[in-house]
C-alpha positions, 0 to 999 in steps of 0.5 A, spaced: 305 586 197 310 583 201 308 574 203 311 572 209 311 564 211 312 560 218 316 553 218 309 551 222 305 554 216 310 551 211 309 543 215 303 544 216 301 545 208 306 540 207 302 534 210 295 537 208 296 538 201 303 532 201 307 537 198 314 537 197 320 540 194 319 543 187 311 544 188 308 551 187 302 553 192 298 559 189 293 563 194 288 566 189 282 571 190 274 567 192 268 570 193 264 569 199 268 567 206 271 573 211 276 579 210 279 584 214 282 587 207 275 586 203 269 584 204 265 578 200 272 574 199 277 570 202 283 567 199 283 559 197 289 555 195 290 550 190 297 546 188 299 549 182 304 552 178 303 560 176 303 564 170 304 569 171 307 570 179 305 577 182 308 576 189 312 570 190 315 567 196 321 560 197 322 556 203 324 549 203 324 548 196 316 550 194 314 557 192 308 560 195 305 565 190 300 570 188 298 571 181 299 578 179 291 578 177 289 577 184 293 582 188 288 587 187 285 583 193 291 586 198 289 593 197 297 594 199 298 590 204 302 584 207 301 577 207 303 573 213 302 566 214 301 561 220 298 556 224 293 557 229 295 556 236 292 550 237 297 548 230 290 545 226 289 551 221 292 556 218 292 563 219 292 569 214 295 576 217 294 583 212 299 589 215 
């Protein structure tokens, strides 16, 4: 799996989540939300460094990963990150 990020997304975790240079942001496996890859769960974002990175992706000095315990949820595809037009949330694409 493969993990593409936008500048739009980058800033917009930047002031939401008052991350910089050298943080790490995962984005892990929850139960319960809306996927097109897998029903009954969604992914959640926490600040904090990984164990063990099953995918990871640097833009501006802050890694952005997965754990390798979670990838089971991409069933093989990509992640790419945006923001919505209106640029208020952030918008997960699987390909």
């Amino acid at each position: 799996m493969k993990m593409n990020i936008t500048d739009s997304a980058v800033a917009w975790y930047k002031n939401e989540m008052e991350i910089k240079a050298g943080d790490f942001v995962r984005f892990f496996v929850r139960l319960g939300g809306c996927s097109t890859v897998q029903s009954g769960f969604s992914l959640g974002v926490a600040k904090e460094q990984p164990k063990e990175a099953g995918s990871e992706v640097q833009q501006d000095g802050i890694t952005f990963y997965v754990e390798r315990e979670d990838m089971w949820y991409f069933d093989d595809h990509n992640l790419n990150i945006d923001v919505d037009e209106d640029g208020q949330t952030i918008d997960f694409q699987y390909e």
